[in-house]
N, C-alpha and C positions, 0 to 999 in steps of 0.2 A: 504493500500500500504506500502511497506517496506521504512524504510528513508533511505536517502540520508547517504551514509559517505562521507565526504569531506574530501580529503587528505591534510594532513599539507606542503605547500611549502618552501622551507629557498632557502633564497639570497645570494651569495656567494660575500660578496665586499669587493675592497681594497679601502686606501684613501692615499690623496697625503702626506701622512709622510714618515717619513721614519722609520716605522716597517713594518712590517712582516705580509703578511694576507694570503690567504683573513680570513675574519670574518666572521661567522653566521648571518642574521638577520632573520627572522620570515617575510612574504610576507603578509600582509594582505589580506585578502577574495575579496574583489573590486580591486585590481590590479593584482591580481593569473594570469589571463588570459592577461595581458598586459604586465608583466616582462619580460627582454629579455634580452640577454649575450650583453654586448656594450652600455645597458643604463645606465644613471645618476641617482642615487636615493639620498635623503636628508638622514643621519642616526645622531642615538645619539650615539659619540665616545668620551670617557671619557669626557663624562657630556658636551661635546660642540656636536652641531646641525652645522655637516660638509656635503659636498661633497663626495659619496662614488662613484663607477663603479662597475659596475653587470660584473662578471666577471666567474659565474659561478651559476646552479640551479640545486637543489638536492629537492627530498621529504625525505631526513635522514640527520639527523645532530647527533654528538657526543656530542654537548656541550647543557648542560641544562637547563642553565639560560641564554634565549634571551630575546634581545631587538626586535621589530618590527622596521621593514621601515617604516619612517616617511612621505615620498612624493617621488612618481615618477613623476621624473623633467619632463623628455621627452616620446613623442611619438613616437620618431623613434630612436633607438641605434644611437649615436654619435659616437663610434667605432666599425670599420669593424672586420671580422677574421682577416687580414693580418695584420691590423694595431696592434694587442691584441699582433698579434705575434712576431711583431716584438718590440714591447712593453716587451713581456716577454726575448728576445733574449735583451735586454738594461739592463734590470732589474740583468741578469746573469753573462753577463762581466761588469759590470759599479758599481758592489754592493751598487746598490739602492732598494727600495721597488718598487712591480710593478705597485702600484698607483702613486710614484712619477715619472716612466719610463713614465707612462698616460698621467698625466699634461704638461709633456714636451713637446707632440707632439700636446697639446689644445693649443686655445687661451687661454688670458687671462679671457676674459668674462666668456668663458665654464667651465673654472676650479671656477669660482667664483660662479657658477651655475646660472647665466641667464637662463629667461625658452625662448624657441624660438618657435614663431609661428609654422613652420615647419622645419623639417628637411630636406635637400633634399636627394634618395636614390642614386642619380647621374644617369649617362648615357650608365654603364658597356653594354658590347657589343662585338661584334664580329671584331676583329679586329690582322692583322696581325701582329707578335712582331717577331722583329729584333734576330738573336741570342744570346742570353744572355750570358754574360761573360764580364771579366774584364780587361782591356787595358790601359799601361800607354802610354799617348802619349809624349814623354821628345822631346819640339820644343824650342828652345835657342833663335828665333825670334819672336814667338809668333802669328807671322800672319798665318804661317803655319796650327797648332791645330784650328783653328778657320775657317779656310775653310771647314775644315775637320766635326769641329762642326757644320756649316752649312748643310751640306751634309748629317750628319743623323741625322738632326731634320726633315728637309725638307721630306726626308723618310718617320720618326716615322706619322707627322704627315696625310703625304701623303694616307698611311696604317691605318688612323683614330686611330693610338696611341697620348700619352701624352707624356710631355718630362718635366723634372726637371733640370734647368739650376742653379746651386750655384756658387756664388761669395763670396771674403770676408769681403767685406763690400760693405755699401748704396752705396759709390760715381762710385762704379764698379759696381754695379745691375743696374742701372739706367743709366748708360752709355751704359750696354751690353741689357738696354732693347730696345731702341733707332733704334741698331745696327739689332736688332732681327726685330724689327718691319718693319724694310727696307727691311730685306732681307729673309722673312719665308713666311709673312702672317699668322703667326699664330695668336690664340686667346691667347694676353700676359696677365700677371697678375703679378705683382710685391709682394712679402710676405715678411715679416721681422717681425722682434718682434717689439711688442709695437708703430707699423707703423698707421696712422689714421685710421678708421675703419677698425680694423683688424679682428675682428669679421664676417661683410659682406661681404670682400675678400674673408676669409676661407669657407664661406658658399656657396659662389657664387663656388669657387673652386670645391666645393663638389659637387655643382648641375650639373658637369658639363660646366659651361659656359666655361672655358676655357682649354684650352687644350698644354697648355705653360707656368709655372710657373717660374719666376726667383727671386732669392731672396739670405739670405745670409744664415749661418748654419740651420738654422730652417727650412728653404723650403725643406730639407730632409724630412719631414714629411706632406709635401701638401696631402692632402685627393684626389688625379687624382683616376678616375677611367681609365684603360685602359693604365695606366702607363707601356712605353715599349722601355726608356732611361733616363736615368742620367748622368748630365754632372757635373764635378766638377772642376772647373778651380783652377791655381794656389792653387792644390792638398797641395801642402808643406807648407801653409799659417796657422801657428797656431789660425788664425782667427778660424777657425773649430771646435775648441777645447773650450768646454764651459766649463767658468770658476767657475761657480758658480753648487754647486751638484742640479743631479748627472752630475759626469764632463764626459760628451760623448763625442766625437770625431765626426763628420759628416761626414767625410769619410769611419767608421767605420760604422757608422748606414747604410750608403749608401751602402757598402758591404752587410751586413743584408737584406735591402730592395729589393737588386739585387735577391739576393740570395732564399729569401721568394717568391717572386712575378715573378718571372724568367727574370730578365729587363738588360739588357744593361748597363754597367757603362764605362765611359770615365774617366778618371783622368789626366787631363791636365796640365803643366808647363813646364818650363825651370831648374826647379832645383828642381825633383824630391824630395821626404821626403826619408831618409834611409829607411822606413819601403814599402815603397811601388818598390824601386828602389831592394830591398832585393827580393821580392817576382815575378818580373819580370825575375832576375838571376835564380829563381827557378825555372821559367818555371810554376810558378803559376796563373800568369795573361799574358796576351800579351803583348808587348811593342813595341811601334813605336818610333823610333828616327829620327827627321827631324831636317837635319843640318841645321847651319845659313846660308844665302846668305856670308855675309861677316861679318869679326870682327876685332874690331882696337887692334891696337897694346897693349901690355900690359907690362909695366914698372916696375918691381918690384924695389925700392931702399932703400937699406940698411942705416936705421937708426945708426944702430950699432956705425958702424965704422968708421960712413963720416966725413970730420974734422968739418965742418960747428956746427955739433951737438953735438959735442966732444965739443967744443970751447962757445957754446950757448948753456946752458943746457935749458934756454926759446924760442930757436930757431922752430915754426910753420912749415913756410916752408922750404923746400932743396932748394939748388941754383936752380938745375935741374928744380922742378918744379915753381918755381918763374919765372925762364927763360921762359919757354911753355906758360903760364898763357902769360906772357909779348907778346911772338910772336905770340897767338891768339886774344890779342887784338889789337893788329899792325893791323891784318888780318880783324878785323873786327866780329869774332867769338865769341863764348858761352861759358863757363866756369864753370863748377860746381868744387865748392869743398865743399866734401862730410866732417862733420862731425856729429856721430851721439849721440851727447848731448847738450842739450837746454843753454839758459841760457850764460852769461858774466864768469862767474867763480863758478866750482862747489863745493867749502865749503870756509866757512868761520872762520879762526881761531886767538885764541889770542898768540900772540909771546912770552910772559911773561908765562904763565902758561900752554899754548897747548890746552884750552878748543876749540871744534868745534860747530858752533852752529847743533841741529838738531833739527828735527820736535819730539814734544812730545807727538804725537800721533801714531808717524812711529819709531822712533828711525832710523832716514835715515839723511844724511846733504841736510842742506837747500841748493838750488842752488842759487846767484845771477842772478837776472835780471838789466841791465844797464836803458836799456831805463825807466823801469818803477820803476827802485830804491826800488829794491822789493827781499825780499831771499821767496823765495815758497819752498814747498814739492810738489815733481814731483808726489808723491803716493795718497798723498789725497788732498783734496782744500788749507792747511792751507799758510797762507801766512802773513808777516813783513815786517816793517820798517825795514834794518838794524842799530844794534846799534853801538854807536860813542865808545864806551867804553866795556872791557869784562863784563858780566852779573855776573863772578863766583872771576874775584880779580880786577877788577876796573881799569885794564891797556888804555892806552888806543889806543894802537894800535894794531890793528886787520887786518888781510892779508886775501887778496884773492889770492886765490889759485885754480888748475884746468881752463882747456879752456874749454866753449863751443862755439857754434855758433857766437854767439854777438862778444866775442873775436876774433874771428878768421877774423870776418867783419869789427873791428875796422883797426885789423894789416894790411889786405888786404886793408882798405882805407890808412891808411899811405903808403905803399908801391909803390900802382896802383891810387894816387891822382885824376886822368881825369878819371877814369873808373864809370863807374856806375856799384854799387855794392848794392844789397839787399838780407835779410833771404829771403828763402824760404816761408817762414811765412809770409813775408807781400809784398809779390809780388802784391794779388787780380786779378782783372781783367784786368789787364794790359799786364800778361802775361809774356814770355820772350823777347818780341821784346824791354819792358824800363829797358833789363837787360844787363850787360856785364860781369857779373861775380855771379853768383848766391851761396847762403851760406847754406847748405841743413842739414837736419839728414835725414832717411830713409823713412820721408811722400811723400820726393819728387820724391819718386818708385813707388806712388799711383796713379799717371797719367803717363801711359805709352808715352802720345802724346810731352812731353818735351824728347829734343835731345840734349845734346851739343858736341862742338868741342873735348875738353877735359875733363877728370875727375880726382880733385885730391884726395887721399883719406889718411885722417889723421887720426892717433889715433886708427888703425883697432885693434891693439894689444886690445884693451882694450873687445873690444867682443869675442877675443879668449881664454882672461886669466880666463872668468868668473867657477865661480862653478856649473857648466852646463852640463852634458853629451853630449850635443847635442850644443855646442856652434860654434864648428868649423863646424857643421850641419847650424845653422843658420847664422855664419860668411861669408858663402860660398852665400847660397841662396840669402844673401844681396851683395855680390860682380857679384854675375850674372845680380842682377836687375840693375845695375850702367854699367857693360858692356851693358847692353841692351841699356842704356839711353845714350849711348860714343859713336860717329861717328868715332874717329880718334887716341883719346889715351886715354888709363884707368895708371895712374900713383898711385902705390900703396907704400905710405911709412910705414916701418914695420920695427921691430928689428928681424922680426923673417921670415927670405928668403926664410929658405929652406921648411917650413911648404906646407903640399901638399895642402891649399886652394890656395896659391899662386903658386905652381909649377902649379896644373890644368891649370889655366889662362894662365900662359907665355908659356907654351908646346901646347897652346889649344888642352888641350888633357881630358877634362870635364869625363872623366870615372878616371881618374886618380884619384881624388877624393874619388870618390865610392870605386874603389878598397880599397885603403889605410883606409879608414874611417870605412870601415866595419869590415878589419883586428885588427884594433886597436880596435872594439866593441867586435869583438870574442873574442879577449885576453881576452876583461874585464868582458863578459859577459853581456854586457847589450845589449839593445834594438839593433835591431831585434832580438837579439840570446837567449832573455827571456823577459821578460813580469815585469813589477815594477809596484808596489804599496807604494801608501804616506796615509798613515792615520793621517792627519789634526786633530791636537786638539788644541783647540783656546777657551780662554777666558779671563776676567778683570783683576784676578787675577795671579799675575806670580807663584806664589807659590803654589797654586792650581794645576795650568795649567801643571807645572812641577811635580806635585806629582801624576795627572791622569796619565801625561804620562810614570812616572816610573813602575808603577802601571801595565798599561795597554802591556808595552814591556814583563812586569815579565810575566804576564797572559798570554802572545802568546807564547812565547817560553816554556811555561811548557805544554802547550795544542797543541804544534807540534812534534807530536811526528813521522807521517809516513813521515813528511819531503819534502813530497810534495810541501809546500810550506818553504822557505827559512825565517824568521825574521832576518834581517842582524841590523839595526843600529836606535836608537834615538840620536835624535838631536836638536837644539833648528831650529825654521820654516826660509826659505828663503823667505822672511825676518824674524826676531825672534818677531819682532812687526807692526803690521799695523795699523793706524787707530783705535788705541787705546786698540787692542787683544794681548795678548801675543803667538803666539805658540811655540809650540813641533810636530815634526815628528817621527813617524815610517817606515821606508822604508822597505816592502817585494821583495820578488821576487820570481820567479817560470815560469816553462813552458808554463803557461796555465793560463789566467786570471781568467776563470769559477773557476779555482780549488783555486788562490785567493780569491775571490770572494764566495765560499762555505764555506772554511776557516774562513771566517773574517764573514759572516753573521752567522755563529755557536757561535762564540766566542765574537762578540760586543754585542749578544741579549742583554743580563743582565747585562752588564757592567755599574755601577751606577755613574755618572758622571754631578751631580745636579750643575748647572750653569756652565757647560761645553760642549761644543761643540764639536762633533766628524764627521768627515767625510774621507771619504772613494775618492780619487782619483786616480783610474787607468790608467797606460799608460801616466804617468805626462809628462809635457812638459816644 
């Protein structure tokens, strides 16, 4: 009898780094027949025994010296088509590798390679899906969208579809799951990273058992079979935006996923993100705008000019709003005043010589803590005693300086002596009923269910002066959530009157905003009107750190040459030091992410950069 030829199989896999694959491996002769695009295989990559993804299967390979697969982990692929693809659709704008685009969307067990009894293939089936497309819902009350949201879940699920509800954080998932559970009947499951057995959720997820996921960024990628809506509430929440590479956007993926899988996307708020309110004006997405029942009054008062703060340059409050404060407590009313920085006093310095202390891990000022007699770094855990004496010439008097919170709660008790006044922060269970004047930064927009009479709001300037493209973008969205949270007056003290985050509000005219804000992005060219990139380089050394990145500026600008992509500016990192890293920035820009993104995966391959760290974030925030 004639023998057998056995054809040579090769595995095509990526791994979760961040290079560039897929790789070659050699299939060995007992798994030939079990390989399959979306399973996990064990490989040897530079001399370490990793994690790969079958991502592709050939009987011809170019390259001549393979390694073999070591072990196929799984019996059943772990990743669908649609998930590969939208894996590779992350991998393209987000300039990652597409095994690290993989891992993002695993648990953690599966990236670590746990072998799992079964896989489940889920419950895929016959089932009617809604018409797919994308819709901003801009509702300034909030109850409004969430009717709405009821109404096609209740649908999707009705039509034996699945629905993906995102939030932006635990204390909002678990509240909206509650809510859901009262009013769907659906089968809920709650997901989040690194939540108790997050492993069996995702599995259970996959087999089908449920049919209603909510959760925060990362539920964008629940494994639903039959997936035929997505919901993304407070859409403008840079909660969505993962900070750590590769840095996705959830709302971005969510686009992606719509778009692959043909599904329904809702994008719901009150103060829409520029990029999505930009794409609504296009006529790109749909947009529903659902006005408020009512809104209180909105007080703009000029810091400037007023004599009060002319005369007290340490002057908190204006008489005006001292007054109000005073006749809502006569009244028997709730009071919030809003500031949004922690802490007694924000640095502390020596009057002798001008040294500031800071963290020597952040190069940031330590903030005072009163109650706890404490200067912390807001950035990393470190934290001191303050000292009686300067550390650098021995004086010994030292000043604090800056308000935040603590302060503001001391002044308001001299002031309002009979009042009952407490932070935010250590309300607990109590509530606001043991309150009379509550002291906030921006956590206390995290529970929509607190309402007060008035609201005063200090210090806004300082979020508008930041080095931020998008500040008066997020100065705005934090002045909506404080209107939400104001029955009767939002009193807003500013040096700066005529800015349009403040005309919006006193004209209640909330496009007014948009307009003006987009106009002033055209002029500059940024976001919407183009696409940026930050190329993060970080590490121990500063002099390193700064030579890669001069290094690294020279090599892009002489390698751009058809200009597609724009290399505008290095810089040292915002911040220049974290947690004991030095950075440097590269900021690009261009039309088109992908064609950043193409760009920069050309030109980093080979860039040698031994105890240096480089990362790639698109679309910064």
């Amino acid at each position: 009898m004639p023998q057998e030829i056995s054809v040579m199989l090769y595995a095509r896999v990526v791994v979760g780094l961040p290079v560039e694959g897929p790789f070659d491996y050699i299939v060995p002769p007992e798994i030939v027949q079990k390989i399959k695009i979306g399973k996990r295989v064990r490989v040897d990559f530079r001399n370490k025994k990793i994690v790969g993804y079958v991502v592709g299967v050939s009987n011809k390979t170019s390259i001549k010296k393979l390694k073999p697969v070591l072990e196929l982990i799984d019996a059943e692929p772990v990743l669908n088509k649609e998930m590969l693809i939208l894996a590779r659709g992350i991998s393209d704008y987000y300039c990652c590798s597409l095994g690290e685009a993989i891992e993002t969307a695993l648990p953690d067990a599966i990236r670590k390679g746990k072998k799992l009894n079964r896989i489940p293939a889920g419950q895929a089936g016959l089932h009617k899906k809604a018409v797919a497309g994308v819709t901003l819902l801009h509702d300034l009350d909030g109850a409004g969208r969430w009717e709405i949201y009821l109404e096609e879940i209740r649908s999707a699920l009705k039509n034996n579809g699945s629905v993906i509800v995102m939030l932006p954080d635990k204390g909002a998932v678990l509240k909206a799951k509650r809510l859901l559970q009262e009013k769907t009947g659906g089968r809920i499951s709650v997901l989040y990273r690194n939540q108790p057995k997050e492993l069996d959720t995702w599995l259970n997820i996959k087999a089908g058992g449920y049919n209603l996921v909510v959760g925060t960024r990362s539920a964008v990628f629940a494994p639903l079979d039959n997936l035929s809506l997505i919901i993304i509430d407070k859409e403008e929440s840079f909660a969505y935006k993962q900070d750590q590479a590769p840095h996705y956007h959830a709302r971005e993926v969510a686009f992606m996923r719509s778009k692959t899988e043909k599904v329904k996307l809702l994008l719901g708020t009150s103060s829409p993100s520029l990029e999505s309110f930009y794409l609504a004006r296009q006529n790109k997405i749909g947009y529903n705008f659902i006005p408020a029942k009512s809104l209180p009054e909105v007080k703009i008062f000029d810091t400037k000019y007023t004599a009060e703060f002319q005369r007290h340059k340490k002057a908190v409050l204006s008489k005006y709003l001292e007054d109000e404060v005073g006749r809502v407590l006569n009244a028997g009313g709730k009071t919030l005043i809003f500031l949004n920085r922690r802490g007694f006093a924000t640095f502390l310095s020596c009057q002798q010589c001008g040294k500031t202390l800071k963290c020597g891990r952040c190069n940031v000022h330590l903030v005072y803590h009163f109650k706890e007699n404490l200067l912390r770094c807001h950035r990393c855990s470190f934290k001191m005693e303050p000292p009686r004496i300067c550390p650098d010439c021995n004086a010994g008097y030292l000043k604090y300086s800056g308000i935040g919170t603590e302060k503001i709660e001391s002044e308001l008790s001299r002031i309002f002596p009979q009042a009952k006044i407490k932070n935010f922060e250590r309300i607990g269970n109590e509530g606001l009923d043991s309150v009379d004047i509550c002291v906030a930064t921006e956590a206390v927009l995290k529970d929509e269910d607190f309402k007060f009479d008035i609201t005063g709001v200090l210090s806004i300037d300082n979020s508008l002066n930041r080095i931020d493209l998008r500040s008066s973008e997020k100065t705005f969205a934090l002045l909506i959530g404080l209107l939400k949270a104001t029955k009767d007056k939002l009193i807003i003290q500013t040096g700066l009157p005529e800015h349009h985050c403040f005309a919006a509000l006193e004209n209640k005219d909330i496009n007014l905003f948009y307009v003006e804000e987009l106009k002033h992005r055209k002029q500059l060219k940024f976001p919407p009107y183009k696409h940026m990139a930050l190329i993060k380089i970080r590490g121990r050394d500063p002099a390193r750190v700064e030579e890669a990145g001069n290094v690294l500026f020279s090599r892009l600008k002489e390698a751009n040459k058809n200009r597609s992509v724009k290399v505008l500016t290095l810089n040292p990192g915002q911040p220049a030091k974290l947690r004991g890293n030095f950075y440097r920035q590269i900021m690009l820009e261009s039309d088109s992410c992908r064609k950043i993104t193409k760009f920069l995966k050309i030109n980093l391959k080979d860039f040698p950069h031994s105890g240096i760290i480089v990362t790639v974030d698109v679309d910064p925030i």
